[in-house]
BAMAR-641861 format. One record per residue (C-alpha): x, y, z. Coordinates in pm, whole numbers, plus 50000, padded with zeros to 5 digits. Layout:
PT; X; Y; Z
PT; X; Y; Z .
...
//
This chain:
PT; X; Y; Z
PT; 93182; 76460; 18189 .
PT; 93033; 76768; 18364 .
PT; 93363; 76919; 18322 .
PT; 93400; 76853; 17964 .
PT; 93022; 77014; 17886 .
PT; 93081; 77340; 18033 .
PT; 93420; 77432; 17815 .
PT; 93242; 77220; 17525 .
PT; 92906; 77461; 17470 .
PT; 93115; 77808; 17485 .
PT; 93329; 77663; 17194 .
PT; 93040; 77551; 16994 .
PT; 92856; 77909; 17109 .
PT; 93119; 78107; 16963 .
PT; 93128; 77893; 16652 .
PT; 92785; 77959; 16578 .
PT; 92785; 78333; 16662 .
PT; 93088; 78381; 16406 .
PT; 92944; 78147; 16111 .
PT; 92628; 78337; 16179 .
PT; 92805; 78702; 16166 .
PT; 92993; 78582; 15895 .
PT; 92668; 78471; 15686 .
PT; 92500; 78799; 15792 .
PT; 92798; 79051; 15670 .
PT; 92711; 79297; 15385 .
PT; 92894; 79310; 15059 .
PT; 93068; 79649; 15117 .
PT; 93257; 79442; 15415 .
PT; 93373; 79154; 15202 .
PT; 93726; 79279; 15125 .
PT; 93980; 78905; 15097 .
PT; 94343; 78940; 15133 .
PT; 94493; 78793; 14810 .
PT; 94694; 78405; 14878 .
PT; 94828; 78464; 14491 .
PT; 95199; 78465; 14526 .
PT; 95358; 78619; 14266 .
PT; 95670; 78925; 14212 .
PT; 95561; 79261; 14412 .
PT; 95750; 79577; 14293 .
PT; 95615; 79853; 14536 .
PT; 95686; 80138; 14381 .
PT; 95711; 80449; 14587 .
PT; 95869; 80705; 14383 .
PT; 95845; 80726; 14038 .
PT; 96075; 80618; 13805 .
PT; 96117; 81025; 13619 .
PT; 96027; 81345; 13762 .
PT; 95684; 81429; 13700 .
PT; 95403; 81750; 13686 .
PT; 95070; 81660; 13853 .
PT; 94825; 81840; 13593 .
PT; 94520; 81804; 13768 .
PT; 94552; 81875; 14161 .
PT; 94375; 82065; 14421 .
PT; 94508; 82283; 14650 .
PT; 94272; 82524; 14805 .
PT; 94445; 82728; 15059 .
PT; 94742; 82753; 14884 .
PT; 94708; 83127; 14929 .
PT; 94804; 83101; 15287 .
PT; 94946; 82693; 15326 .
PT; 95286; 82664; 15449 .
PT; 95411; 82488; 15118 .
PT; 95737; 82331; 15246 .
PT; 95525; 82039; 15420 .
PT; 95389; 82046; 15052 .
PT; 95694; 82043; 14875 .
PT; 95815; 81785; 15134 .
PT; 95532; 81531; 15007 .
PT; 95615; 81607; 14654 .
PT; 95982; 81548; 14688 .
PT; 95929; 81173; 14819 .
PT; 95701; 81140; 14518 .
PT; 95956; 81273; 14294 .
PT; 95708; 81536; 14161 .
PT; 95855; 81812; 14001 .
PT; 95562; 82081; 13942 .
PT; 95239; 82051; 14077 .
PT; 94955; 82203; 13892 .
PT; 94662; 82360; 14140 .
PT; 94339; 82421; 13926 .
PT; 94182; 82579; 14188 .
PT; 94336; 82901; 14149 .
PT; 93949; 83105; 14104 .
PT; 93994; 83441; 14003 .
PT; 94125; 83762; 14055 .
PT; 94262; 83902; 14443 .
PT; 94217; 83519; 14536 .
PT; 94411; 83374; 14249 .
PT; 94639; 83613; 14342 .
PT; 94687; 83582; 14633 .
PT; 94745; 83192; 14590 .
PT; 95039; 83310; 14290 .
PT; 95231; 83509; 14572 .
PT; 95279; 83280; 14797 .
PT; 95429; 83085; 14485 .
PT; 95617; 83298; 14391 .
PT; 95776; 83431; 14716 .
PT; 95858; 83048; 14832 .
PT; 95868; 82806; 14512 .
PT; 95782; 82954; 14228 .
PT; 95956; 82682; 13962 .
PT; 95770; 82407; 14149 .
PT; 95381; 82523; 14125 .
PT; 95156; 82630; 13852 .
PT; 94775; 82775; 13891 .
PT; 94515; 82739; 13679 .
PT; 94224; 83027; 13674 .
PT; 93877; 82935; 13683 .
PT; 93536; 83089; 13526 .
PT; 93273; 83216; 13701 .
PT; 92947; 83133; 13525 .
PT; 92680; 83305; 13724 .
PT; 92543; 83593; 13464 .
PT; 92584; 83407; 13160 .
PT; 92310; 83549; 12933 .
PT; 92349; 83882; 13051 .
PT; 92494; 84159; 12727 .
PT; 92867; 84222; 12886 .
PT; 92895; 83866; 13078 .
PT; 93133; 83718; 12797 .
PT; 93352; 84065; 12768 .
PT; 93376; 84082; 13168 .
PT; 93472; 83673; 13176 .
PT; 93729; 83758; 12887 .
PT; 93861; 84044; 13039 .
PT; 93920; 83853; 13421 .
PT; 94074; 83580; 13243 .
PT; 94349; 83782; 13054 .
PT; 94401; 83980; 13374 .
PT; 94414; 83644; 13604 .
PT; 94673; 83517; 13257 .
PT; 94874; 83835; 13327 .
PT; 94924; 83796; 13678 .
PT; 95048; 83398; 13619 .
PT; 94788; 83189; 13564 .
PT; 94875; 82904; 13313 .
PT; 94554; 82793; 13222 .
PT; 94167; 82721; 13281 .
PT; 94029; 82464; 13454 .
PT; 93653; 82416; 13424 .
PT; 93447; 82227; 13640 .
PT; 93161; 81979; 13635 .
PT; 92892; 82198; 13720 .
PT; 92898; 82303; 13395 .
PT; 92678; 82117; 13241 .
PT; 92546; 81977; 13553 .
PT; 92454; 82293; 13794 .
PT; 92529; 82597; 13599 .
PT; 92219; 82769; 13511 .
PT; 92202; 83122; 13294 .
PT; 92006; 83444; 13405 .
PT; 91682; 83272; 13288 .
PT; 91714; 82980; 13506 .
PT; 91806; 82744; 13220 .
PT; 92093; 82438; 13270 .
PT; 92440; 82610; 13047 .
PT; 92515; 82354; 12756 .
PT; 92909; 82320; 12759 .
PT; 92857; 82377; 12380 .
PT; 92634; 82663; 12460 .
PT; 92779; 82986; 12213 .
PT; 92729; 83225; 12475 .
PT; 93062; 83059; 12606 .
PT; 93278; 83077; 12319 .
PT; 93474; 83365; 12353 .
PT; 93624; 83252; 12688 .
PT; 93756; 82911; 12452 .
PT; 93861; 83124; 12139 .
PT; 94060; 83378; 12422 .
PT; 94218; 83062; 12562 .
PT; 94339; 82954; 12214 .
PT; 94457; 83345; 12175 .
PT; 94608; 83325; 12508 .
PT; 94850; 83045; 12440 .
PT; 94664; 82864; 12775 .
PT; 94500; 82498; 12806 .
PT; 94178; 82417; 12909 .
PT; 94158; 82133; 13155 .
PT; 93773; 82014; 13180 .
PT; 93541; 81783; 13360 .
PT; 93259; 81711; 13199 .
PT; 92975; 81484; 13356 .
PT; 93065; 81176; 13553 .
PT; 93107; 80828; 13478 .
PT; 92816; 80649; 13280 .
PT; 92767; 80429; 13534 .
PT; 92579; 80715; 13747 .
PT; 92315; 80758; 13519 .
PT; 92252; 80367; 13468 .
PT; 91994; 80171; 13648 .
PT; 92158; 80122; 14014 .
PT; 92103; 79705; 13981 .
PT; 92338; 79397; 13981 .
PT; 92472; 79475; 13662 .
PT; 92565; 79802; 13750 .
PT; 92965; 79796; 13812 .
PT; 92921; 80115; 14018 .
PT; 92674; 79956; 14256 .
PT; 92881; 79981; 14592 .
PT; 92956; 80330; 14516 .
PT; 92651; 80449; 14451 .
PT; 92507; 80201; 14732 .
PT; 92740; 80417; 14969 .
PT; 92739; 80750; 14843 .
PT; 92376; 80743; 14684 .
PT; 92430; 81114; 14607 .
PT; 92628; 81024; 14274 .
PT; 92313; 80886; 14154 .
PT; 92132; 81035; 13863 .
PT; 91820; 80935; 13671 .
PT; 91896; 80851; 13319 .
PT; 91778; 81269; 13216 .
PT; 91928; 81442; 13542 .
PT; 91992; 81703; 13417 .
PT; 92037; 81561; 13070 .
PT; 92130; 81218; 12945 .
PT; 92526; 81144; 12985 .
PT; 92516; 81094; 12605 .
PT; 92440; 81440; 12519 .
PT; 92658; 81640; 12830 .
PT; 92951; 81472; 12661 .
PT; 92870; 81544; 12299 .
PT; 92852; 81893; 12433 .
PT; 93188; 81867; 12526 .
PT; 93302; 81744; 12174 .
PT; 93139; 81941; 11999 .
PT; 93301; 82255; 12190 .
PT; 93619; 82123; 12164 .
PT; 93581; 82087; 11705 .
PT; 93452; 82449; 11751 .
PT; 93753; 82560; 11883 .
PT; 94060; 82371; 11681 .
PT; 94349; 82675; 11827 .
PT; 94265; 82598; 12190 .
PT; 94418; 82295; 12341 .
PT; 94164; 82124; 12562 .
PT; 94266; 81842; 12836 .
PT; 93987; 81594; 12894 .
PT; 93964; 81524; 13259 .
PT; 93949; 81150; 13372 .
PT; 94006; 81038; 12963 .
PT; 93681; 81181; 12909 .
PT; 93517; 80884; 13104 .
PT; 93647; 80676; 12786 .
PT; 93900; 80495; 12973 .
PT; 93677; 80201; 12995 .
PT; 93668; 80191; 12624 .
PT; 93988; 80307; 12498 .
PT; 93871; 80220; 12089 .
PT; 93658; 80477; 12125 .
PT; 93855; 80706; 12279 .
PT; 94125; 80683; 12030 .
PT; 93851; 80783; 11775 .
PT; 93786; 81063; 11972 .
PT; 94163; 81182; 11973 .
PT; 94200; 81117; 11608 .
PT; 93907; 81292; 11554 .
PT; 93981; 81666; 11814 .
PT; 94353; 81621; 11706 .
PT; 94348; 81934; 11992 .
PT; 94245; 81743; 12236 .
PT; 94464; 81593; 12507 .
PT; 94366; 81316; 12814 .
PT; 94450; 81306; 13178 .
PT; 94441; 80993; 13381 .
PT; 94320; 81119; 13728 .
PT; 94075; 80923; 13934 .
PT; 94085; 80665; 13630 .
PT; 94382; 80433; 13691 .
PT; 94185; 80144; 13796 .
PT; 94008; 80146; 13460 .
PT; 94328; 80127; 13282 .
PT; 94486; 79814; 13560 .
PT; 94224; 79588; 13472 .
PT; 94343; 79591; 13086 .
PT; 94726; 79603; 13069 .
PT; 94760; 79484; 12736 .
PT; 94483; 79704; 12544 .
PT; 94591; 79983; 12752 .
PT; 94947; 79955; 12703 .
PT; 94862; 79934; 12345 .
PT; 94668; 80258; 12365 .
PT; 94945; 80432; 12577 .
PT; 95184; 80383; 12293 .
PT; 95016; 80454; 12016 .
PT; 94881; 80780; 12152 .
PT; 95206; 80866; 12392 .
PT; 95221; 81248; 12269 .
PT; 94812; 81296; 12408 .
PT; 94858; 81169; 12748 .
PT; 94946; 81328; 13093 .
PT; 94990; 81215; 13401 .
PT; 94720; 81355; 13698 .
PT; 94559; 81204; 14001 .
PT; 94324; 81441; 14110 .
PT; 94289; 81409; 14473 .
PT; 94604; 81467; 14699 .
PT; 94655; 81195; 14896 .
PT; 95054; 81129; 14884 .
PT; 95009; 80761; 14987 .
PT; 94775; 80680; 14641 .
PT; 95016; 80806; 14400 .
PT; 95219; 80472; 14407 .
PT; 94929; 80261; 14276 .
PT; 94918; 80485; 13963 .
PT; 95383; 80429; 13939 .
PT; 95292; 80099; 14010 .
PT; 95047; 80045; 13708 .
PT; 95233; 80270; 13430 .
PT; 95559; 80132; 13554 .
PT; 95596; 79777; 13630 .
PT; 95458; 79411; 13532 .
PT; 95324; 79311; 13840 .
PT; 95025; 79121; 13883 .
PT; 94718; 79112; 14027 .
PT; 94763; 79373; 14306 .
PT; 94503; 79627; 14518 .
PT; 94354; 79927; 14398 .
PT; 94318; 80177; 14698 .
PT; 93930; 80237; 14705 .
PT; 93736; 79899; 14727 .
PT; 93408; 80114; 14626 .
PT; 93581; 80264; 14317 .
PT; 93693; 79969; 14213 .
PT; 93646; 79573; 14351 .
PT; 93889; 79416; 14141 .
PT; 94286; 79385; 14091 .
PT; 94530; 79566; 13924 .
PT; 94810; 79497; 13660 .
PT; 95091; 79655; 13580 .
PT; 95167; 79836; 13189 .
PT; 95537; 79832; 13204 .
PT; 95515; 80127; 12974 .
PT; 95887; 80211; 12786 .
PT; 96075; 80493; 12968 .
PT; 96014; 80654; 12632 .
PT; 95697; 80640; 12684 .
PT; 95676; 80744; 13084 .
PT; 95846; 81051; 13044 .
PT; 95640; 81211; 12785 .
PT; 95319; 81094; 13028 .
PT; 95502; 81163; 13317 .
PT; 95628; 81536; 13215 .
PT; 95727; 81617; 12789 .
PT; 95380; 81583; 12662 .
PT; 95312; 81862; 12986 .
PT; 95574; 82072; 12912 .
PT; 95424; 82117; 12559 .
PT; 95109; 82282; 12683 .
PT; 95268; 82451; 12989 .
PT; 95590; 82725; 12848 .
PT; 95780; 82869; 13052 .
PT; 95862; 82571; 13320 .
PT; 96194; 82509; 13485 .
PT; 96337; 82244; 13255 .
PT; 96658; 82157; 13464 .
PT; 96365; 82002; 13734 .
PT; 96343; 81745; 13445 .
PT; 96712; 81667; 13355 .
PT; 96805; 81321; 13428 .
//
C-alpha cells in the first residue's frame, strides 16, 4: 500500500501542475494542430515564372546575388523588383552590381526624399534626381508609408499624400513612362479600439507599436482618400496600390475603387491571408479584374512564398497561414485559371515594366 502511494501522488502531482499550466496559458500560445483530413498540395514552386513587384533588398549594392538568385530559382522567380533602390550614388551603386552579375533578373525602383518639401526649388531638385536616378536604370518609384504618416514639410506640418506641392514628382512619373508603387497608411484595424472585437488584437497585443489612436496622425479614412484623390489627379501615371490598398478585406469596394482610378493597379503583398479566408469572392474578384493585379510579397523570406502558390494555385482546404499574429485562422485555396496566374504572376507586370527579358517568361 505504502508502495503504491509514493508512485500514486507524483502522477496525480504532475496532472495537476499540467491542467493548471494549461488553464493558465495566454492566448498568443494557443496555436492547435489541425485533425481535419483532407487533400494537401504543398506547393513549392510556382506553377509560371513570376516578377516579385514589391521586395526589399537593401544591400544589394554590395550582396553577393548568386545566393540570391539561388533562392529565386527554387521559387521559380524570374525578376525580382527591389524598391529600395533610394537615390542617386546609392541607387547606383545597387544598379551596378545588377548589371555586372544579373542584369535581366533584377529591377530597382528609386525613391523620394521628402525632407524640404515647402521649400521654392524642392519639387525641381526631386524632379530633376528622379529623371537622373530614371536615366541611370531605375524602373520606377516606390513611396513609402511615412508619407502621410511621418513626413513633415519645412514648417513642421504632417505632408498630405494629396498635398500639390508633390505633384510634379507624379505628373514626371506619368512623363517618364515609370510606375508608382505606394503604401499608404496601414490596415484599419490599427486605428480601431484595441478590444475583443478588434481582429488585430494579438498583433497589436504583441507589437503595441502598430497602435494608433483613431486621429494619429489623421484618421485612416482621410490618409487613404489622400491617396485617391492623388491618384484621379494624375490619370497618365500608373500607380500600384501596395497591400490592395488595405481593401482586400472588402474586395466590393475595392473593385469600385479600380473602376473608378482605371490607372490604378493592386499588389497582394503582406495581404494573402485576407484573400484565403474568402476563396470564392476572391476568386471572383481575381477574374473579373485579372489585367489590375500583380503578384508581390513584400518581405523576403523564401520559405513564405509557398503559402501565397498555395492560395492562388490550388483547391486545398483549410490549411496554415505562416504568422499566427497576422492572421489566426485557415487558409483556402483560389484555384485561379492558368489564364489567369500568369497575367498575376508576370503579363499584367510586364505591362508596366518595358524593357524586361521576355524569353525568362516563355513556357
Amino acid at each position: 500500500m505504502t508502495s503504491f502511494k509514493n508512485h500514486f501522488l507524483p502522477l496525480f502531482l504532475l496532472t495537476f501542475l499540467f491542467q493548471a499550466h494549461a488553464q493558465e496559458m495566454e492566448f498568443e500560445e494557443y496555436n492547435p494542430k489541425s485533425t481535419l483530413v483532407v487533400t494537401e498540395n504543398i506547393v513549392e514552386k510556382a506553377k509560371y515564372p513570376f516578377i516579385d513587384i514589391h521586395s526589399h533588398q537593401f544591400k544589394m549594392a554590395t550582396q553577393d546575388l548568386t545566393q540570391l538568385i539561388t533562392a529565386m530559382d527554387d521559387l521559380n522567380m524570374a525578376v525580382m523588383v527591389n524598391l529600395s533602390g533610394g537615390s542617386g550614388e546609392g541607387l547606383q551603386n545597387m544598379l551596378n552590381n545588377v548589371n555586372q552579375n544579373y542584369p535581366n533578373r533584377f529591377v530597382v525602383f528609386a525613391n523620394v526624399d521628402f525632407q524640404g518639401v515647402g521649400n521654392v526649388d524642392w519639387a525641381e531638385n526631386a524632379v530633376k534626381n528622379l529623371e537622373q536616378d530614371v536615366k541611370n536604370g531605375a524602373k520606377g518609384l516606390k513611396i513609402y508609408k511615412s508619407l502621410g504618416l511621418r513626413n513633415k514639410d519645412v514648417n513642421g506640418k504632417r505632408i498630405a499624400i494629396d498635398d500639390r506641392r508633390l505633384d510634379p514628382i507624379w505628373a514626371k512619373c506619368g512623363e517618364l513612362g515609370i510606375p508608382v508603387l505606394i503604401h499608404a497608411a496601414d490596415p484599419k484595424s490599427f486605428w480601431d479600439p484595441i478590444d475583443s472585437y478588434n481582429e488585430r488584437w494579438l498583433e497589436l497585443k504583441t507589437r503595441p507599436r502598430r497602435k494608433r489612436s483613431a486621429d494619429n496622425p489623421a484618421p485612416w479614412e482621410q490618409i487613404i482618400g489622400e491617396q485617391h484623390n492623388m491618384i484621379r489627379k494624375h490619370p497618365q501615371t500608373k500607380f500600384i496600390n501596395a497591400h490592395m490598398g488595405w481593401y482586400a478585406n472588402n474586395l466590393e469596394k475595392l473593385a469600385e475603387l479600380l473602376k473608378q482610378m482605371p490607372n490604378m493597379y493592386v499588389g497582394i503583398g503582406a495581404i494573402i491571408a485576407e484573400l484565403g479566408r474568402q476563396p470564392r469572392n476572391a476568386r471572383k474578384f481575381f477574374i473579373a479584374h485579372q489585367d489590375r493585379i500583380l503578384f508581390g510579397k513584400d518581405s523576403w523570406n523564401p520559405k513564405e512564398f509557398p503559402t501565397y502558390f498555395r492560395v492562388l494555385e490550388t483547391a486545398d482546404e483549410y490549411f496554415p497561414y505562416y504568422k499566427k499574429y497576422h492572421a489566426f485562422w485557415a487558409m483556402y485555396g483560389l484555384d485561379l485559371p492558368d489564364e489567369v496566374l500568369r497575367k498575376v504572376y508576370y503579363k499584367n507586370a510586364l505591362k508596366l515594366l518595358p524593357g524586361l527579358d521576355q524569353s525568362l517568361f516563355d513556357n
